[in-house]
N, C-alpha and C positions, 0 to 999 in steps of 0.2 A: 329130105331126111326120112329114112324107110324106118319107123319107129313101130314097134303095138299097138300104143295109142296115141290118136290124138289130141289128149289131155288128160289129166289125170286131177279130180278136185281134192285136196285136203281139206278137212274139218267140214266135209260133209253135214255133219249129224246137230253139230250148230246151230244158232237160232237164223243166222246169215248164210250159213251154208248150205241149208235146208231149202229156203228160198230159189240161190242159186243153181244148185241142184235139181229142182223143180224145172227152173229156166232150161236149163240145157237139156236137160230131158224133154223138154217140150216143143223143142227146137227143130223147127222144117228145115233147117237148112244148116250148111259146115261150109264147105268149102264152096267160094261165089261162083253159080251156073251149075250147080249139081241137081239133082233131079229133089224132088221136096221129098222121095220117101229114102233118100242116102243121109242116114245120121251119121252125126261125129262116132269116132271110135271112143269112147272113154269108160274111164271106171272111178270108182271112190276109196278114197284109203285113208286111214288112220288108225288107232291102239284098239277098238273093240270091235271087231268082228262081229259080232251080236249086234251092236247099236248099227254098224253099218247096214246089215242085211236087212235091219225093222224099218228102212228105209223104204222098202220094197221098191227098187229103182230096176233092178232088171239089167245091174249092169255089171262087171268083174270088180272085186270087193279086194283091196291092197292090204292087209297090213303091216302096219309101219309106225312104229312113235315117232312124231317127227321131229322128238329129238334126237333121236336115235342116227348118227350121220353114217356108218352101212346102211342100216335099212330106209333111209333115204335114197342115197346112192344108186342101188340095184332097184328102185322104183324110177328115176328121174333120167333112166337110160332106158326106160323101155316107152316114153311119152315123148313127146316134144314139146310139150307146155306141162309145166306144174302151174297151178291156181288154188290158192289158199285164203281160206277166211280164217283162220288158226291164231289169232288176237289173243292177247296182245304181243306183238310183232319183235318187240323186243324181249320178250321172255322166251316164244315159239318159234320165229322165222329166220334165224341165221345159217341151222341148219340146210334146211332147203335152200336157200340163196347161191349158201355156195358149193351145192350140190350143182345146183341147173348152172353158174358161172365155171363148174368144171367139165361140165357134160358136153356144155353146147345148148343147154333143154332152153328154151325158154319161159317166162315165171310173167305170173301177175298177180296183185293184190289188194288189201283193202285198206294199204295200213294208212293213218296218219299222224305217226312219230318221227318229225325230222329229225332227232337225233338218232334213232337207227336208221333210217334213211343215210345218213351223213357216214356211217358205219359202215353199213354195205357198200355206199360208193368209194370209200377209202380204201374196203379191203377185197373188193371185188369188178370192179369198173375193169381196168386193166384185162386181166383173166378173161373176163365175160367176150370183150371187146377181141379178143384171142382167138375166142372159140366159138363165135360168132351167136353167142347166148344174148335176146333181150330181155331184163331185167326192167318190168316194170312195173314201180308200185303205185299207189293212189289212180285204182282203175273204180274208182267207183263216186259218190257225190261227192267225197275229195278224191283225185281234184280235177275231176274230167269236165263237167263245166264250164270252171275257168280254165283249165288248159287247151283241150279239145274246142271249148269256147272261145277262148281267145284264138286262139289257130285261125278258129272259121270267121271272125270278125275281118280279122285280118287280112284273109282269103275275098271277104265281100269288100271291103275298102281298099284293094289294090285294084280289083276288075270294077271300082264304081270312078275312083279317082286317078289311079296309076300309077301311086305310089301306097307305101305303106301307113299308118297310122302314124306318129310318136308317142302316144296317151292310150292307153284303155283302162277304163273304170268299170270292174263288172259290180253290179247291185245287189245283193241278195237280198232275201226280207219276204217274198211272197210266197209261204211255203206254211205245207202243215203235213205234219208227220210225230214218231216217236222215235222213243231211245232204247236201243236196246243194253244189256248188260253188257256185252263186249267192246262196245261204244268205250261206253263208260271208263271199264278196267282200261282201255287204251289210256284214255284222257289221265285215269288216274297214276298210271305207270311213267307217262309224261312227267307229271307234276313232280312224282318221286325223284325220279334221275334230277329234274331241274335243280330239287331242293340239294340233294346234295351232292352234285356235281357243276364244280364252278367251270368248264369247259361248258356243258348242257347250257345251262344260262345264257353265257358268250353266244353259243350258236343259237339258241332260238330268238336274240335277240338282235341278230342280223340278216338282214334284209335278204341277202346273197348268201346264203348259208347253206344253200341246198347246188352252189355252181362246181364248175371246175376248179374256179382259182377264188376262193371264197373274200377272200382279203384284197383282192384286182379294183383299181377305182372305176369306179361304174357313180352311175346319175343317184341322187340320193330319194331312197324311197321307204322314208320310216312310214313304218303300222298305223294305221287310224289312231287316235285318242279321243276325242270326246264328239260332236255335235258340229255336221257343216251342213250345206244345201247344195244340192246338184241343180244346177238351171236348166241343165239339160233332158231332166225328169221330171223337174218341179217336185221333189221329193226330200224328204229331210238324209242325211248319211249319218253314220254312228259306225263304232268298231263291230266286225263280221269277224264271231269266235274262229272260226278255222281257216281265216286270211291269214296266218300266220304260218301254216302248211302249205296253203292253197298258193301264195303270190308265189313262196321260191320255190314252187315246181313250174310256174309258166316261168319265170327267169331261167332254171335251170335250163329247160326244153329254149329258150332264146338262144343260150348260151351254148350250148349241145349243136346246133344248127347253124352254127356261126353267123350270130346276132342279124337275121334276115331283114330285121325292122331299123337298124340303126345302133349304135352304142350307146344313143340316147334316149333310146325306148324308155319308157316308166309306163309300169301296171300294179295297179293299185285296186283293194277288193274293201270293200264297204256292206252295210247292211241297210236296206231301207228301210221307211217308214213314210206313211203318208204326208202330203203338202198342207197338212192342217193342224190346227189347235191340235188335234186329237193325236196326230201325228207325233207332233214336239212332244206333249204330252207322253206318248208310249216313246219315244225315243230318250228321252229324261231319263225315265224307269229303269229302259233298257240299261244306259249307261251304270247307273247305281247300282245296281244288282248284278251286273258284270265287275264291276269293282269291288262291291264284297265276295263273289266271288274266287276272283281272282286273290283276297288277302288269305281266302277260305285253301285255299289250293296248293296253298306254301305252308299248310300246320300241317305235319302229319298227323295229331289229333282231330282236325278238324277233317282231315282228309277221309281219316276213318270213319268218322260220323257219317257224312256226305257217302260212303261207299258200303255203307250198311243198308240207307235207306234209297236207296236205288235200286235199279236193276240188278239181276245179277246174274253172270255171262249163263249164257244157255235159255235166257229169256228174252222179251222184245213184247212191242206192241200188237194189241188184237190184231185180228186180221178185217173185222168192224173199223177199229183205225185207222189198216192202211189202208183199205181200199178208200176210203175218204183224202185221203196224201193226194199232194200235188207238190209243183214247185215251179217257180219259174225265175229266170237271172235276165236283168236290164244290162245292156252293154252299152257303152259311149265312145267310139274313136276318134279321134282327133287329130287330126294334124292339116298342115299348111292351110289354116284357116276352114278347113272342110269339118263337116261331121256326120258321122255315121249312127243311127242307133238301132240296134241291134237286141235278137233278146232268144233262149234257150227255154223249155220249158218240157212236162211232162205230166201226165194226169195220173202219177201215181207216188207211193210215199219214198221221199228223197233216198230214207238213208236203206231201206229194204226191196219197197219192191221193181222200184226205182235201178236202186245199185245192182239188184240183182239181172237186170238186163245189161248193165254197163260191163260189170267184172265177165257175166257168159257171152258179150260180144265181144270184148278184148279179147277173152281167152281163143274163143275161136277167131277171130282176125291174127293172135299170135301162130295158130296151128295152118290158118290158110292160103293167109295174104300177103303178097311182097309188102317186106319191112323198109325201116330206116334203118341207119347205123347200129350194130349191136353194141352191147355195152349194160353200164346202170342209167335209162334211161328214162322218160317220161310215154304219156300215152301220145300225146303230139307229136313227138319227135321220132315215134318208133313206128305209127301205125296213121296218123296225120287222118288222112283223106278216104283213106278204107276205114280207118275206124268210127267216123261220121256216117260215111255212106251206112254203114252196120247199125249204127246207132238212130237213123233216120228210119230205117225199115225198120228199126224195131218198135217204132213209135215217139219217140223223142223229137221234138220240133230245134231247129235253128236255121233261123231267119233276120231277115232285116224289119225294122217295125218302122218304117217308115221315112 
């Protein structure tokens, strides 16, 4: 693809963008075996010129409102990857979606709203697939862990055993980070649409809601609910907030791939907690305060409250805090009696500065590296094994733990 550039970042000037932004500009490397002083081609673009240029990034400055679908348009034919943090996804991102599913461009993001997810695959899948545009979103702590994660579990329990897993349980729970305000407004745009849209509800409340044939019978694999034990971690389980995102994107990427592990696969995402008093104990808490939560989530009054006293988009955690962030996910494979355990991990904060190497090594794996299938797809099924390798060098661990 002979483009200007080879990516072009949206929302820039962001509390997440900024980050991002930071990453790729700091980046010795683009395309894999290029010499370390060849950077990517890129630029930044959005509504203010000013705020972009205070950036002082040193790179060609777009602008473009991105809601604006010409001046998306004539930006998304001069890149070969559009990359946006421009949250929340369903207010900002349909433009660009189906700009790059018209262009050919291909796109990555940060969202985590299955039901615009479910949107853009309904109204762009097709098209993309046409035009040979990859469309992928949750390129960053949702939900490249468990996706890219389970990939490579998968990949180590075929070359240990010889065949595939049928089970993987990824563990979340060893992690410390913040929230930023875009986070947030995501979470809370969710909640919105759920409350009152009785389709929204149906789909987040299905398992497979993120597939091809979302209604298709497949193995049944409802959401965590309250308090089990993994023997295989000695660890207490409980519900993990963004396994609700997280599982139907490793489904979808099964299902995209023509079900490599079996039609019987089940993956299933948890939260730990320690194998002690202490453990049960925080895992208790957990569960109850996620359940008023969640009553808290379905008032729009209450919702309001809750979104006053937070974050608010264009803010985020000190830089004191991130650099304290880590995270790490336990993995368990199973099958025909064998087991694998498995674990991913990173010594910086999940959802920032974490993400922000995840989303600037997609983007440039989208601009460099032989793909999968195009389409509305996942980061597994689009970018598999270049995208690990990317994510390995960029300092992120996945390995077998014994």
């Amino acid at each position: 693809m002979n483009r200007e550039f080879d990516l072009v970042l949206f929302g820039a000037t962001g509390f997440t963008g900024r980050l991002v932004a930071g990453y790729i500009a700091a980046t010795r490397y683009g395309r894999p075996g290029a010499a370390s002083s060849e950077k990517p081609r890129w630029a930044i673009a959005g509504r203010s010129k000013e705020k972009l240029e205070a950036l002082g990034l040193k790179v060609p400055v777009l602008v473009a409102d991105i809601l604006d679908r010409p001046a998306v348009d004539a930006i998304v034919k001069r890149t070969k990857v559009a990359c946006t943090t421009a949250g929340p996804y369903a207010k900002y991102g349909g433009a660009l979606v189906a700009a790059c599913a018209e262009a050919g461009t291909n796109y990555c993001d940060l969202t985590g709203e299955p039901q615009w997810m479910r949107r853009m695959i309904d109204q762009h899948h097709e098209r993309a697939r046409a035009t040979g545009a990859h469309i992928v979103h949750t390129c960053g702590y949702d939900s490249i862990p468990s996706d890219i994660g389970t990939w490579a579990v998968q990949q180590e329990f075929h070359t240990r055993f010889g065949r595939y897993a049928s089970k993987v349980t990824a563990a979340f729970g060893e992690t410390s980070g913040g929230l930023s305000g875009g986070t947030i407004a995501s979470a809370m745009e969710t909640a919105r649409e759920a409350d009152t849209d009785r389709d929204v509800r149906k789909l987040l409340g299905n398992p497979y809601g993120l597939d091809p044939e979302p209604s298709a019978s497949r193995p049944p694999a409802p959401d965590e609910k309250g308090i089990s034990w993994e023997p295989h971690l000695k660890m207490f389980a409980i519900p993990f907030l963004m396994a609700q995102i997280n599982t139907r994107v490793v489904r979808r990427a099964h299902a995209l791939t023509g079900f490599p592990w079996g039609s019987d696969f089940v993956y299933r995402e948890v939260m730990s907690t320690p194998g002690s008093a202490r453990g049960l104990a925080m895992a208790a808490g957990y569960v109850g305060g996620m359940a008023g939560l969640a009553i808290a989530m379905k008032s729009p009054r209450l919702r309001g409250l809750l979104a006053k006293r937070a974050p608010q988009p264009g803010e985020g955690p000190s830089q004191e805090t991130r650099e304290r962030g880590y995270w790490k996910v336990r993995y368990v494979a199973e099958g025909g009696g064998d087991v694998l355990r498995y674990q991913a991990s990173d010594g910086a904060d999940p959802g920032y500065g974490s993400t922000a190497k995840m989303l600037g090594e997609s983007a440039l794996c989208l601009a460099f590296d032989q793909l999968g299938a195009p389409g509305v797809t996942t980061p597994s099924a689009a970018m598999g094994q270049r995208l690990l390798d990317r994510l390995r060098r960029a300092g992120l661990t996945f390995e077998a733990a014994g």
